[in-house]
C-alpha positions as CSV (number, residue, x, y, z in Angstrom):
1,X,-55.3,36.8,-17.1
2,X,-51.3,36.5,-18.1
3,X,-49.5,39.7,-17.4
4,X,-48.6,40.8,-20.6
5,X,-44.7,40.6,-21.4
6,X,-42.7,44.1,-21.9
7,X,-39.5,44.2,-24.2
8,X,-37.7,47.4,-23.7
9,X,-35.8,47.9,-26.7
10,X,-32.9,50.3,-26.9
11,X,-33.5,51.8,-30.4
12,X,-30.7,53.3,-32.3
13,X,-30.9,54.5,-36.3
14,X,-28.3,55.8,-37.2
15,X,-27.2,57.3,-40.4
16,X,-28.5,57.3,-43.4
17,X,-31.0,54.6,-44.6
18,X,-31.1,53.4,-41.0
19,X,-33.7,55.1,-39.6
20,X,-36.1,54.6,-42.7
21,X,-35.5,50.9,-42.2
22,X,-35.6,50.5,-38.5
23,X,-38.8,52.4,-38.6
24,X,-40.2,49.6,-40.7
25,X,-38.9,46.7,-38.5
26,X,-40.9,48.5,-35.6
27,X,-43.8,48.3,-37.6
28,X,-43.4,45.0,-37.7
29,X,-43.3,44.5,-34.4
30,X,-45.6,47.0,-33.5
31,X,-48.2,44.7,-35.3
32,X,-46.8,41.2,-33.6
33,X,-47.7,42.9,-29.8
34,X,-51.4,44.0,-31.0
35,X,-52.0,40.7,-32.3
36,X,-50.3,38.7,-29.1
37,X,-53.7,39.0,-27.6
38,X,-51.6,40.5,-24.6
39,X,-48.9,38.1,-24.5
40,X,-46.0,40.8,-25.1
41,X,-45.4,44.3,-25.8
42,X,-42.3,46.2,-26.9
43,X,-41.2,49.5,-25.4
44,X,-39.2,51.6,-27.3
45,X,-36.1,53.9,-26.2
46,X,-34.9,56.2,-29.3
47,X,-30.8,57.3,-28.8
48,X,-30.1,60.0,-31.3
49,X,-26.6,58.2,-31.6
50,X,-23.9,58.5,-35.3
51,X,-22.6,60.7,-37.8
52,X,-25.0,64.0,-37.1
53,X,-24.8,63.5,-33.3
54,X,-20.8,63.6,-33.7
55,X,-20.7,66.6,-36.5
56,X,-22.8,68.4,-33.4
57,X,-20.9,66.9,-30.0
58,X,-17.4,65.3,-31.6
59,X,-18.8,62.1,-29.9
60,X,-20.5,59.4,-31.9
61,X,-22.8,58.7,-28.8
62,X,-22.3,59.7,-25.0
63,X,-19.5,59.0,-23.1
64,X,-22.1,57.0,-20.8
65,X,-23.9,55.1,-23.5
66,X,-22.6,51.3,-23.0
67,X,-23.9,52.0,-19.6
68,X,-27.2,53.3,-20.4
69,X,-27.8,50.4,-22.8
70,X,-26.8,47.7,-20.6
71,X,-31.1,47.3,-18.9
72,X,-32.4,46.6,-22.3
73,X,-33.7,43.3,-23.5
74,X,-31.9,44.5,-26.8
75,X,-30.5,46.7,-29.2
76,X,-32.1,47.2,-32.5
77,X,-29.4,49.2,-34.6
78,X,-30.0,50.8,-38.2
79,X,-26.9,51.8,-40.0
80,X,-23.9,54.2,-39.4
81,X,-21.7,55.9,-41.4
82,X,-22.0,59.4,-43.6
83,X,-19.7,61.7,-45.7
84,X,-17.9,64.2,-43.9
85,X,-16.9,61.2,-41.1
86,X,-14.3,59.0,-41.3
87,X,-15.0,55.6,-41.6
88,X,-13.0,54.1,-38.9
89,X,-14.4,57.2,-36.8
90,X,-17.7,56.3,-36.9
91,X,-17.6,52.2,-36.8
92,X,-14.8,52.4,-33.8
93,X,-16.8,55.3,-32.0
94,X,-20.7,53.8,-31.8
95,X,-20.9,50.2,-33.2
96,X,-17.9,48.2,-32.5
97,X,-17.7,50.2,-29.1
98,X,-21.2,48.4,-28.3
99,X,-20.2,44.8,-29.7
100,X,-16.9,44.9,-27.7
101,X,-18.3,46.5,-24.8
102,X,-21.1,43.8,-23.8
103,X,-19.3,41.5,-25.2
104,X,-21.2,40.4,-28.6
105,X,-18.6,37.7,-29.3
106,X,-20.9,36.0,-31.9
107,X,-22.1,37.2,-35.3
108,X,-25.0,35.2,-37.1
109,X,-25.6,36.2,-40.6
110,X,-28.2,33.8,-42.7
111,X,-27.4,33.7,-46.8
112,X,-31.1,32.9,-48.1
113,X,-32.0,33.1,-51.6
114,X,-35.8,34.4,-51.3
115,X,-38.1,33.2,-54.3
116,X,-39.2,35.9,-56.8
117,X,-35.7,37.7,-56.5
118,X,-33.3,38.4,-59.6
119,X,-30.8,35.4,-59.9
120,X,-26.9,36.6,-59.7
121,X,-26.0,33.2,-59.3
122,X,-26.0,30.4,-61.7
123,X,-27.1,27.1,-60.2
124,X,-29.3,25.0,-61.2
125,X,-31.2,24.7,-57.9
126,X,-30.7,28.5,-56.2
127,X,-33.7,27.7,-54.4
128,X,-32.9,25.4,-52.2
129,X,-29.1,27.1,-51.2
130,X,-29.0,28.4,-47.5
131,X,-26.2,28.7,-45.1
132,X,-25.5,30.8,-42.6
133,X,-22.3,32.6,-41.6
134,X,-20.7,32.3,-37.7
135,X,-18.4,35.7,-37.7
136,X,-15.9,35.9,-34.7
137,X,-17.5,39.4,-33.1
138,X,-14.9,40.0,-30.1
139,X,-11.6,39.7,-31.8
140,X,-9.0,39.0,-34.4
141,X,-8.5,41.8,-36.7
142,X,-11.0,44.0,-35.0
143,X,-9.0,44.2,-31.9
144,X,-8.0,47.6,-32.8
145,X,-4.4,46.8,-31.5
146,X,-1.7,48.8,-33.5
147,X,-0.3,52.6,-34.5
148,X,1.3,54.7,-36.0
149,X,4.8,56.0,-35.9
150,X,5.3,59.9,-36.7
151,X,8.9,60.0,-35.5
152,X,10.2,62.0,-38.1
153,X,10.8,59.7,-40.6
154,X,10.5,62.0,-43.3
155,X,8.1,62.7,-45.7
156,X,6.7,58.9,-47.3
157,X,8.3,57.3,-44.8
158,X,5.4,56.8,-42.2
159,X,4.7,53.3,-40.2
160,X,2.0,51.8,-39.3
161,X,1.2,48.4,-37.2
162,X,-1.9,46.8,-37.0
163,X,-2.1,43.3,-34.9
164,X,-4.6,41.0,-35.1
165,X,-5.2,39.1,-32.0
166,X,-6.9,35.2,-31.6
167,X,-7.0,33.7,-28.0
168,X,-7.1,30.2,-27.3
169,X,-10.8,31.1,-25.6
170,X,-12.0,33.4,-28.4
171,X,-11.3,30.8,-31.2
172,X,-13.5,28.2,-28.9
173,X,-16.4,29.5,-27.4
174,X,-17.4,30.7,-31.5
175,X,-16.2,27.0,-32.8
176,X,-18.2,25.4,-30.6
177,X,-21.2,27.9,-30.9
178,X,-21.3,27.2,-35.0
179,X,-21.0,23.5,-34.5
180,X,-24.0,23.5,-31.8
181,X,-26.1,25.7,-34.8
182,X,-25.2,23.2,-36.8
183,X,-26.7,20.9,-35.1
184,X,-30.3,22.7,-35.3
185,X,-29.6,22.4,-39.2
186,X,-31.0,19.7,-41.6
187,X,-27.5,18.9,-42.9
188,X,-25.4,18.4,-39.8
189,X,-22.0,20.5,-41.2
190,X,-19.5,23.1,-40.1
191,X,-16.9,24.7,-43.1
192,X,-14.2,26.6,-41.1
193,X,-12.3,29.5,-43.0
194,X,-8.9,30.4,-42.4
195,X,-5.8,31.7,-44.2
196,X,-3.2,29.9,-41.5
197,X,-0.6,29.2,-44.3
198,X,0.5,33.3,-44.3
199,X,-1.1,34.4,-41.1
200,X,0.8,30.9,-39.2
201,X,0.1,32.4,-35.4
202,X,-3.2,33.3,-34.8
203,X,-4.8,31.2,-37.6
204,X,-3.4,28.4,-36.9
205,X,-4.1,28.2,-33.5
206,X,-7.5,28.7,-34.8
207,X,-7.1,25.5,-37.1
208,X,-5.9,23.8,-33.9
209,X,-8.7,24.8,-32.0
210,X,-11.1,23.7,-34.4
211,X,-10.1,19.6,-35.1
212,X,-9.5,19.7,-31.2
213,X,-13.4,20.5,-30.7
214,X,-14.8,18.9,-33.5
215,X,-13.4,15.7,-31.6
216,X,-16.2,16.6,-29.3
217,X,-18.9,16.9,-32.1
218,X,-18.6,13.6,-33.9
219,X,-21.9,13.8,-35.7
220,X,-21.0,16.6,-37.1
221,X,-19.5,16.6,-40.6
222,X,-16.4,19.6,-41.0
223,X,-14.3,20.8,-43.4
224,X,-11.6,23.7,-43.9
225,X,-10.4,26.2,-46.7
226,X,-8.2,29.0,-47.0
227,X,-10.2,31.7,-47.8
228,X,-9.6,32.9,-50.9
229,X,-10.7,29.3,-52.2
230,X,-13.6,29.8,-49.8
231,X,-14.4,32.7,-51.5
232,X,-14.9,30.8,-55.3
233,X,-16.4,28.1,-53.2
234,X,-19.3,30.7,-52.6
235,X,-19.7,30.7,-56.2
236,X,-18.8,27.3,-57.9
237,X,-19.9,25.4,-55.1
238,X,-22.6,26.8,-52.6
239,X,-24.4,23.7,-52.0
240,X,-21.9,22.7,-50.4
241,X,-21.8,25.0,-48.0
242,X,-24.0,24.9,-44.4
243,X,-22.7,26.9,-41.3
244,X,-19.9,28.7,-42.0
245,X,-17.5,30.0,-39.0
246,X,-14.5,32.1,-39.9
247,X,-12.9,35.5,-37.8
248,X,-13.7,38.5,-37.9
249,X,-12.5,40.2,-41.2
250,X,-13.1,37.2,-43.3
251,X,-16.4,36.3,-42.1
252,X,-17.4,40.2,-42.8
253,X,-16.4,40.0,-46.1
254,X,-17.8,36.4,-47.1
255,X,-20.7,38.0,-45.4
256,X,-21.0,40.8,-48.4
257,X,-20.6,38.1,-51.0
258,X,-23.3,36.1,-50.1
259,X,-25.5,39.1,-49.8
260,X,-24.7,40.0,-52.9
261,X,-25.0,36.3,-54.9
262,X,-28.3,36.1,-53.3
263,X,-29.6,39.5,-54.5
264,X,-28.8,42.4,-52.3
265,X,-27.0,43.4,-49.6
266,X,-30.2,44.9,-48.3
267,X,-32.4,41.5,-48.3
268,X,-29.5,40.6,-45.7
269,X,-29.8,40.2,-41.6
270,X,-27.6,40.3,-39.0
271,X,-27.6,39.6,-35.3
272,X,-24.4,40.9,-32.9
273,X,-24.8,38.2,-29.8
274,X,-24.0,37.7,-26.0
275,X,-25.0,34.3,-26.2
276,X,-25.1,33.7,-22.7
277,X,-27.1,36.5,-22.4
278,X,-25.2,38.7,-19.7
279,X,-25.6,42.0,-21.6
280,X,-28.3,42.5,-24.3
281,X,-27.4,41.7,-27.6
282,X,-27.6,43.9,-30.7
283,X,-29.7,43.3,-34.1
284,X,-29.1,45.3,-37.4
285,X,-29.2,45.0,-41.1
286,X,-25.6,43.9,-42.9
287,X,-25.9,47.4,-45.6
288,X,-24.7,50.6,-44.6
289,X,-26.2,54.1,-44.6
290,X,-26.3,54.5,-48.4
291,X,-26.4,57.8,-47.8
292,X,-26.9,58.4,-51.7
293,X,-30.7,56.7,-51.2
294,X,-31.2,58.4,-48.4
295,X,-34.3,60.2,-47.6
296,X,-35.7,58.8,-50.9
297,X,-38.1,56.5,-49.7
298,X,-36.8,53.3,-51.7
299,X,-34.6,51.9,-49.1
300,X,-34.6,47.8,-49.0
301,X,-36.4,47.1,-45.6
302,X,-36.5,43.5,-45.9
303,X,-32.9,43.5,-43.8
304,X,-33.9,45.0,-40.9
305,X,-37.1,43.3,-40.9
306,X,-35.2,40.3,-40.9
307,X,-33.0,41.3,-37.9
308,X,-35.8,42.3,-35.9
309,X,-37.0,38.3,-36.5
310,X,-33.7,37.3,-35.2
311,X,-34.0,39.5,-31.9
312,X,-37.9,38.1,-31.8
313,X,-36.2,34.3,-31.5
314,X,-33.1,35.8,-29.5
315,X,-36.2,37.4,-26.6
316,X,-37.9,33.1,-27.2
317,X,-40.4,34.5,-29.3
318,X,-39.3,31.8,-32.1
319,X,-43.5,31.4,-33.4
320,X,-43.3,35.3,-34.2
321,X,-39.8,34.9,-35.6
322,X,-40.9,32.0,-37.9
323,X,-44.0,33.7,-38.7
324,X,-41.8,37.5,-40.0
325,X,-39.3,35.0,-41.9
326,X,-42.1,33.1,-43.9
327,X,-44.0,36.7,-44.7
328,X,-41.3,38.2,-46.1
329,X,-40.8,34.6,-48.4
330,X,-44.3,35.2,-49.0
331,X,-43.7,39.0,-50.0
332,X,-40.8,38.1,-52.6
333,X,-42.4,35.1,-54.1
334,X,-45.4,37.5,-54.9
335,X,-42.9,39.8,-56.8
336,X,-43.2,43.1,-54.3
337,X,-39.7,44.0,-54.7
338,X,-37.9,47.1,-54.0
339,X,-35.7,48.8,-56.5
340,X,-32.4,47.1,-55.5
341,X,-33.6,44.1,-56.8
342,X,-35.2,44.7,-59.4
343,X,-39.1,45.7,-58.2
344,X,-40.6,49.3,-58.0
345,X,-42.1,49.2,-54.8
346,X,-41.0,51.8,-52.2
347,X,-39.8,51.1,-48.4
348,X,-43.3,51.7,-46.8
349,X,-45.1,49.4,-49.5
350,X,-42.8,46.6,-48.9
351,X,-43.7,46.6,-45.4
352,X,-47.3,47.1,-46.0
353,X,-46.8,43.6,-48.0
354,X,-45.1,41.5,-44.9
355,X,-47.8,42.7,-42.5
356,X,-50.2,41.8,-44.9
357,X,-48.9,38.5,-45.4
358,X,-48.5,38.3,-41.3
359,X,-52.2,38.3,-40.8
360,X,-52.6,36.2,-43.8
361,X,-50.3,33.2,-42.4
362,X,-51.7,33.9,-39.1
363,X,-55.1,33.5,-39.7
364,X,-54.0,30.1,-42.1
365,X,-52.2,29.2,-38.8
């Protein structure tokens, strides 16, 4: 008999929504190991890590916990965030301090449009749009590099600096990991997103570094925008869009728009990678805590169900992962939505749904 497989899985909620959603995603996978027949199970560490933990300590998680994460297979994340903490307290002081600290230079975020969900995009085929978004995790304008000068300046008269930084290596190693995804896609195409005619350092070494390695890629098709066109383009022109690769800001904030043109910021997934798999990697839902739904039971699950698929095919369970993504199509295109887009069902019914629609494709399988 094969020794069953064990995934330790760092688990960390959150704030907010985050912990009604993660719980959901473990349900998920919960029901994956008992139907593996014994080919995997997953073993689940809880960290009581974000906003409460630092109202309590004045730490957003231990002084220790990069450290006490680095044994896991992987790092299923729910949200962070919550009134009475400053924003750039709680990002800087839990999730960016884990994506910097191992390392999690890439960012994957899929745009899907699911059947069955409200259109907020006119185009006459929004069915068959899907691209997926490369986001520079390591750098750029999340380098935290900068300050403030309270040199007695007077009143209004305060400074502040903040640098973005883009190394030769950094703009690279992502380049070249969006044009090998794109060549796992149907349409062989990379769109690289810039704005090097203000920012003409650091982005255009990034333009640079991109027509030097697409050299290297020559059947793959490219192109390049500014971003602010790239941002219409996501609207007037979507089909023509495939694998996406752009830093750090921009790719966060193209990120939201897709989300939001396909139906929700809470349909969308996210994975936080070490692609070469030195230090685990990090998987968690692109919405925040909406801390105002909180508690409420009607949280969009669909996210975080969607980034536990993505760590399934991160830990080569790609069957299991196929089988999640197809379920929730399955659960959309039956009309079982949740109230963000436009359904009445609550966060526990959705999942009931997938899992349903798990054993169904399974046993069609």
């Amino acid at each position: 008999m094969t020794e069953t497989k064990k995934y330790r899985i760092a688990v960390i909620p959150g704030d907010g929504i985050g912990g009604e959603v993660v719980e959901q995603g473990l349900r998920v996978l919960e029901h994956l190991s008992k139907q593996s027949n014994g080919k995997f199970s997953f073993e689940n560490d809880f960290f009581p890590w974000g906003c409460e933990y630092y109202l309590k300590t004045g730490r957003m998680m231990d002084d220790d916990g990069v450290d006490r994460l680095r044994d896991y297979y992987s790092i299923y994340f729910g949200a962070v965030g919550f009134p009475g903490v400053p924003d750039h307290v709680s990002l800087w002081g839990l999730r960016l301090a884990i994506c910097q600290g191992f390392d999690q230079w890439a960012n994957i975020r899929p745009i899907e449009f699911l059947p069955g969900v409200p259109r907020r995009l006119n185009h006459p085929n929004v069915d068959s749009l899907n691209w997926i978004l490369i986001r520079e995790n390591s750098e750029g304008e999340y380098s935290g590099i900068g300050g403030r000068n309270f040199s007695g300046r007077g009143a209004g008269k305060e400074v502040a600096v903040q640098s973005a930084l883009f190394t030769e290596h950094g703009c690279e190693r992502i380049i070249r990991f969006a044009f090998d995804m794109a060549r796992t896609r149907k349409r062989k195409k990379v769109t690289s997103v810039t704005k090097s005619n203000a920012q003409q350092y650091g982005m255009v070494l990034w333009d640079e570094v991109f027509a030097r390695v697409s050299k290297d890629y020559p059947d793959v098709e490219t192109d390049q925008w500014l971003v602010d066109a790239m941002a219409a383009n996501f609207v007037l022109r979507p089909e023509e869009l495939e694998v996406v690769v752009a830093s750090n800001l921009f790719a966060d904030i193209l990120s939201d728009l897709g989300s939001a043109l396909a139906g929700s910021l809470g349909l969308a997934a996210s994975a936080n990678l070490n692609p070469e798999k030195r230090t685990p990697s990090m998987f968690e839902s692109v919405h925040g805590s909406a801390p105002d739904i909180a508690g409420k039971g009607i949280a969009n699950p669909i996210g975080a169900i969607g980034s536990a698929a993505l760590m399934l095919d991160h830990l080569g369970l790609k069957e299991e992962a196929e089988l999640v993504n197809k379920a929730i199509r399955e659960t959309t295109r039956q009309g079982i939505l949740t109230r963000d887009i436009g359904g009445t069902y609550n966060t526990v019914e959705i999942t009931d749904a997938i899992i349903g629609n798990l054993a169904n494709i399974k046993a069609e399988v």
